[in-house]
VEXDRENSE-39770 format. One record per residue (C-alpha): residue number from 1; residue in three letters; x, y, z. Coordinates in steps of 0.02 Angstrom, whole numbers, plus 32768, in hexadecimal, padded with zeros to 4 digits. Layout:
BEGIN
+-----+-----+------+------+------+
|   k |   r |   c1 |   c2 |   c3 |
+-----+-----+------+------+------+
| NUM | ALA |    X |    Y |    Z |
...
+-----+-----+------+------+------+
//
This chain:
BEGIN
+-----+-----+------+------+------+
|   k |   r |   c1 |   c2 |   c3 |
+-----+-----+------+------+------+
|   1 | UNK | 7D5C | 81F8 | 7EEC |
|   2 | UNK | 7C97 | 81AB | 7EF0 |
|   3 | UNK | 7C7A | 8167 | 7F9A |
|   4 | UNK | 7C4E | 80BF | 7F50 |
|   5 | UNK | 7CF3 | 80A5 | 7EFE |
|   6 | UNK | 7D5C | 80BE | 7F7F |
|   7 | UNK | 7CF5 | 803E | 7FFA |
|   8 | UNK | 7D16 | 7FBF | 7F79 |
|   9 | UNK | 7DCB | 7FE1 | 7F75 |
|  10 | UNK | 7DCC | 7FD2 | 8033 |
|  11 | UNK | 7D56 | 7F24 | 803A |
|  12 | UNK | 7DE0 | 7ECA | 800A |
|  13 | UNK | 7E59 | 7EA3 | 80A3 |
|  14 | UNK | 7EFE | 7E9F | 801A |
|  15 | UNK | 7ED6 | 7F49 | 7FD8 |
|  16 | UNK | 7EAE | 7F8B | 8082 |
|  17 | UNK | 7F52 | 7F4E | 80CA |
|  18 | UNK | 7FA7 | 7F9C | 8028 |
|  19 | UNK | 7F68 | 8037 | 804E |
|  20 | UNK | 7F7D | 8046 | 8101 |
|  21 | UNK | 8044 | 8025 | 80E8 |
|  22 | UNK | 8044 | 80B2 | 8054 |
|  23 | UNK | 7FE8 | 812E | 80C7 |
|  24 | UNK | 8077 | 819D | 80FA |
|  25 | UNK | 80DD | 8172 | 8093 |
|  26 | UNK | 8140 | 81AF | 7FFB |
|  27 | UNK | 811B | 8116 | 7F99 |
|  28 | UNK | 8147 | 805A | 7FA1 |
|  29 | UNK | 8185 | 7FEB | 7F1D |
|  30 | UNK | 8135 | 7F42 | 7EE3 |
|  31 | UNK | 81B8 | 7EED | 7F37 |
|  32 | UNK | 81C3 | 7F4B | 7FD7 |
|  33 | UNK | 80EF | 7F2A | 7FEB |
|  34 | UNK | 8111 | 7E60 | 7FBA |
|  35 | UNK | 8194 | 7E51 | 8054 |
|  36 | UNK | 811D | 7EBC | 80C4 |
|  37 | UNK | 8081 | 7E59 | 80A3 |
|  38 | UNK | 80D1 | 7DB2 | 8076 |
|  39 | UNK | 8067 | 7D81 | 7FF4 |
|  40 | UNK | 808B | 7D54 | 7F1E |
|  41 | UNK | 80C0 | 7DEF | 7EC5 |
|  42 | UNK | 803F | 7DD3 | 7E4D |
|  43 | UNK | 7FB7 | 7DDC | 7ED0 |
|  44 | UNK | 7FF5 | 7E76 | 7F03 |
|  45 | UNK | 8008 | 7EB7 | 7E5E |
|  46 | UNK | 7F40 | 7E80 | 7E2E |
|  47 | UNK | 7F1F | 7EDF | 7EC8 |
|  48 | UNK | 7F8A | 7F81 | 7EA0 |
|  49 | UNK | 7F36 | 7F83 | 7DF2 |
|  50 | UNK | 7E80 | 7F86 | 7E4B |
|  51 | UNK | 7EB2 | 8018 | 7EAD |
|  52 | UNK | 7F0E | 806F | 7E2E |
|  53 | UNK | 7E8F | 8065 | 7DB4 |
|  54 | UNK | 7DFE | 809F | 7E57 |
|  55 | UNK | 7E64 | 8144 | 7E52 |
|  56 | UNK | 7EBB | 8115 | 7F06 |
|  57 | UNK | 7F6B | 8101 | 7ECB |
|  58 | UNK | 7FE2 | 813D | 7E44 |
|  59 | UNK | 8081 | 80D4 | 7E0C |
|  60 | UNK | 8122 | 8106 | 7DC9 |
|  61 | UNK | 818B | 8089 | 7D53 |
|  62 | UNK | 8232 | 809F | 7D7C |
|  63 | UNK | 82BC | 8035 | 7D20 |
|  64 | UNK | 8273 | 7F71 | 7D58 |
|  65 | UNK | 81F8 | 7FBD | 7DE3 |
|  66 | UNK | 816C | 7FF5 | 7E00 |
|  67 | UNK | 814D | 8076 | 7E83 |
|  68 | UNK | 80A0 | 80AB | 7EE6 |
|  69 | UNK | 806C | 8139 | 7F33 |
|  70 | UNK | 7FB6 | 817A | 7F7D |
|  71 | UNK | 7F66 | 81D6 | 7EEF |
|  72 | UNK | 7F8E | 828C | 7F1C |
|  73 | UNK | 7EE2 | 82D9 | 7EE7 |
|  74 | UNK | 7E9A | 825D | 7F69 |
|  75 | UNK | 7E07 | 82D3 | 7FB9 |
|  76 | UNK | 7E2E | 82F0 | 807C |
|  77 | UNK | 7DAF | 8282 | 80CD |
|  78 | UNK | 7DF2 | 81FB | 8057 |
|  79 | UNK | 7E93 | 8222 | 80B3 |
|  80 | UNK | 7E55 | 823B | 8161 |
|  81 | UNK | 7DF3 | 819D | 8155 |
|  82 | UNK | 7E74 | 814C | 8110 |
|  83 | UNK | 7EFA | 8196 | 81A2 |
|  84 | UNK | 7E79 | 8166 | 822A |
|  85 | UNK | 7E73 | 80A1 | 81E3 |
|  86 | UNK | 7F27 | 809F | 81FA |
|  87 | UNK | 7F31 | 80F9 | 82A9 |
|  88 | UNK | 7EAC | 806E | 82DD |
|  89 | UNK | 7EF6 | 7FCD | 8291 |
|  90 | UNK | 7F93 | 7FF9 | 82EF |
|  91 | UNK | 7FB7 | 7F50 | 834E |
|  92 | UNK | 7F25 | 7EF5 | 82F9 |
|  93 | UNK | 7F70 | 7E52 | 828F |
|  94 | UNK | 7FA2 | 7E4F | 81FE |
|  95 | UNK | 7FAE | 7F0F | 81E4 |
|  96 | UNK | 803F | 7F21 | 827C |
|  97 | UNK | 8085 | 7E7E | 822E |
|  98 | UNK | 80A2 | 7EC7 | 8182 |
|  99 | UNK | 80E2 | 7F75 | 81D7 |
| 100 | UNK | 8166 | 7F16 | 822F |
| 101 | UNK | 8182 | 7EAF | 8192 |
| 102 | UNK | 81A6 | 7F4B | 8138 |
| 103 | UNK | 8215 | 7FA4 | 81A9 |
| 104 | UNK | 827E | 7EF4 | 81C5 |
| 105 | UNK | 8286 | 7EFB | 810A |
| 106 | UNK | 82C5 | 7F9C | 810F |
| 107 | UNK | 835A | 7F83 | 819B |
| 108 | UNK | 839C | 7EF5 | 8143 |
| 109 | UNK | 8376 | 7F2B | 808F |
| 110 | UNK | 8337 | 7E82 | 8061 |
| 111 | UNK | 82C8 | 7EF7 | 7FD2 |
| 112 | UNK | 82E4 | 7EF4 | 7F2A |
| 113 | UNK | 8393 | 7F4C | 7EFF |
| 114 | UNK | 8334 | 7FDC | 7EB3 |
| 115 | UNK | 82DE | 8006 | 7F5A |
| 116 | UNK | 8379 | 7FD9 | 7FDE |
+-----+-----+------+------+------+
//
């Protein structure tokens, strides 16, 4: 991962907010990340393709959905910077806003039926 690439990927406020809900995390689906962040699935999915294609994500197709995960080669201070941007946007808007977007999403599996 070139230093330069990653920046980019994290310049963009959609792409950092898609990140900081994946770090963590198994993976997310398309769905699950368009109820979190509230925004057109195919903004999202522009977005996911950016970050995919930087090297900072890998996706899964599985039946109708499409799944993404942090890329696991990701080099550690890719990871510890991108563990420290999450530990500091905790209660800064919109990233606590999509959180508890996502975990309401989850209690009342309004997700796709794949993800519930």
């Amino acid at each position: 991962m070139q230093l330069d690439i990653f920046t980019k990927a994290l310049a963009d406020q959609t792409r950092l907010r898609i990140l900081l809900l994946l770090v963590g995390r198994e993976e997310l689906c398309v769905c699950e990340l368009t109820q979190a962040l509230a925004l057109a699935q195919p903004k999202i999915s522009r977005h996911l393709a950016v970050l995919r294609e930087s090297g900072l994500l890998l996706d899964r197709k599985a039946g109708l959905w499409v799944y993404y995960r942090l890329h696991p080669e990701l080099l550690c201070w890719a990871l510890d910077v991108l563990e420290n941007l999450r530990l500091g946007s905790e209660g800064e808007v919109p990233f606590q806003v999509d959180r508890e977007r996502l975990a309401g999403a989850e209690r009342m599996s309004v997700v796709c039926g794949s993800c519930a």
